[in-house]
C-alpha positions in Angstrom: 49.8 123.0 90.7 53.0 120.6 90.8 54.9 120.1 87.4 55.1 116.4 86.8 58.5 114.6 85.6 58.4 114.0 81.9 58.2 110.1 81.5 61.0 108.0 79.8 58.9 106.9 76.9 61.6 104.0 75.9 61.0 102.3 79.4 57.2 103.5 80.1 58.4 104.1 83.8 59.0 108.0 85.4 62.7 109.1 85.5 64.1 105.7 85.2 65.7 104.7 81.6 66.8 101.2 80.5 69.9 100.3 79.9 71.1 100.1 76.3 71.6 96.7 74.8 74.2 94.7 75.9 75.0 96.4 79.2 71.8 95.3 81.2 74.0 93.2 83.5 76.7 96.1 84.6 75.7 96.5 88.0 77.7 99.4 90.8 80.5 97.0 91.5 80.9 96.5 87.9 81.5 100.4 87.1 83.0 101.1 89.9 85.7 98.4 88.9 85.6 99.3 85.6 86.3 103.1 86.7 89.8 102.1 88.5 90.5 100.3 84.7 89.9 103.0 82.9 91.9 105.6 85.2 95.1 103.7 85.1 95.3 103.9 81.3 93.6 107.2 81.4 96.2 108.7 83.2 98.3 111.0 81.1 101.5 108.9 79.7 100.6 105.5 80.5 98.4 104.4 77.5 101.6 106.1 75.6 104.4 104.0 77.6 101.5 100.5 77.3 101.9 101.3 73.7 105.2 102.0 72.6 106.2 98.3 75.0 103.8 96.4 72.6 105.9 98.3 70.0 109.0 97.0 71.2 110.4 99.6 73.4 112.3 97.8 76.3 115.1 100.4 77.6 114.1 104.0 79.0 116.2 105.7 75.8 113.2 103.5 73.7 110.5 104.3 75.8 111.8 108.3 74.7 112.2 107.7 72.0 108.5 106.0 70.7 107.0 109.0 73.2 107.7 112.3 71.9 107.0 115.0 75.0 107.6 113.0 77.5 109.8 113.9 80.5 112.2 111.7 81.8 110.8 112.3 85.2 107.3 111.3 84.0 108.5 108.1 82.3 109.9 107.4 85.3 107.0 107.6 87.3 104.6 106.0 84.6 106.9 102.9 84.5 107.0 102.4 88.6 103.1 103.5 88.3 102.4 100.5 85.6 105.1 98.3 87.3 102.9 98.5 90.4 99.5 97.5 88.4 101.2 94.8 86.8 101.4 95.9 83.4 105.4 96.6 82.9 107.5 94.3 84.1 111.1 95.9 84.9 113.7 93.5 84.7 117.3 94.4 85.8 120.3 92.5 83.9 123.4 92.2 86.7 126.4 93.6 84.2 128.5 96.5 84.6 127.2 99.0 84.2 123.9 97.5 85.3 121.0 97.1 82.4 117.7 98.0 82.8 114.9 96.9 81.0 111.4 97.2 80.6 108.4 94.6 78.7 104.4 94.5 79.2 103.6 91.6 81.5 101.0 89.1 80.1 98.7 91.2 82.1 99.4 94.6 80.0 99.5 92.5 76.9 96.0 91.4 77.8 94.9 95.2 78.5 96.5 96.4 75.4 94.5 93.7 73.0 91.0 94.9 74.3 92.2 98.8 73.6 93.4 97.9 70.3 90.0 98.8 68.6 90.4 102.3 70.5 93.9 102.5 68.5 91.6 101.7 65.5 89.1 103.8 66.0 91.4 107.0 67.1 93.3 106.7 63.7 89.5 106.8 61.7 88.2 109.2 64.2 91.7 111.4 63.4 90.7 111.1 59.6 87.3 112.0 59.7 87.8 115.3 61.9 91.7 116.1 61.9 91.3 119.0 64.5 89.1 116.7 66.9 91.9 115.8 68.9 93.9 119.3 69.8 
């Protein structure tokens, strides 16, 4: 006697569930797209270093100074990292001694108004359960 696969009773078909509302039309190429998105912000630092250039940060000793923990090294990399996706723009003045600085492109700008509700909800999420995010 062969065991039979429950049955997904919200889509009346056999190991096959629906889609939830509202996401019916992300197909592979969708996700997978959406996957490289979410890996470049995911990565550790550069959701910090997005967010402290919306917050005005524009030389490296601001960029340390909005990021607590962060190397100097990994700043450095996160910025090329995020220069190369298009999201920081790194802009050098020609004095002496030459200035660097450092703004979100239109492009980050854009990124960082669809997380803003993340930043909204990690702030409520943080008051509701203060030890959910150690």
């Amino acid at each position: 006697m062969t065991a039979s696969r429950p049955s997904d009773e919200s889509s009346g078909t056999t190991g096959r569930s629906r889609p939830e509302a509202g996401y019916e039309h992300i197909d592979d190429d969708v996700c997978r797209s959406f996957q490289r998105s979410i890996e470049i912000v995911g990565k550790k630092w550069s959701a910090a270093v997005l967010l402290a250039a919306m917050r005005g940060a524009r030389r490296f000793v601001d960029y340390r100074a909005r990021i607590p923990g962060i190397s100097n090294h990994l700043l450095s990399q996160r910025l090329r990292e995020l220069e190369g996706h298009r999201l920081i723009q790194r802009i050098v003045v020609p004095t002496t001694p030459v200035q660097i600085t450092y703004r979100a492109t239109e492009r980050g700008t854009d990124l960082m108004r669809v997380l803003h509700p993340l930043i909204e909800w990690s702030v409520e999420n943080e008051r509701r359960d203060p030890g959910s995010s150690s």
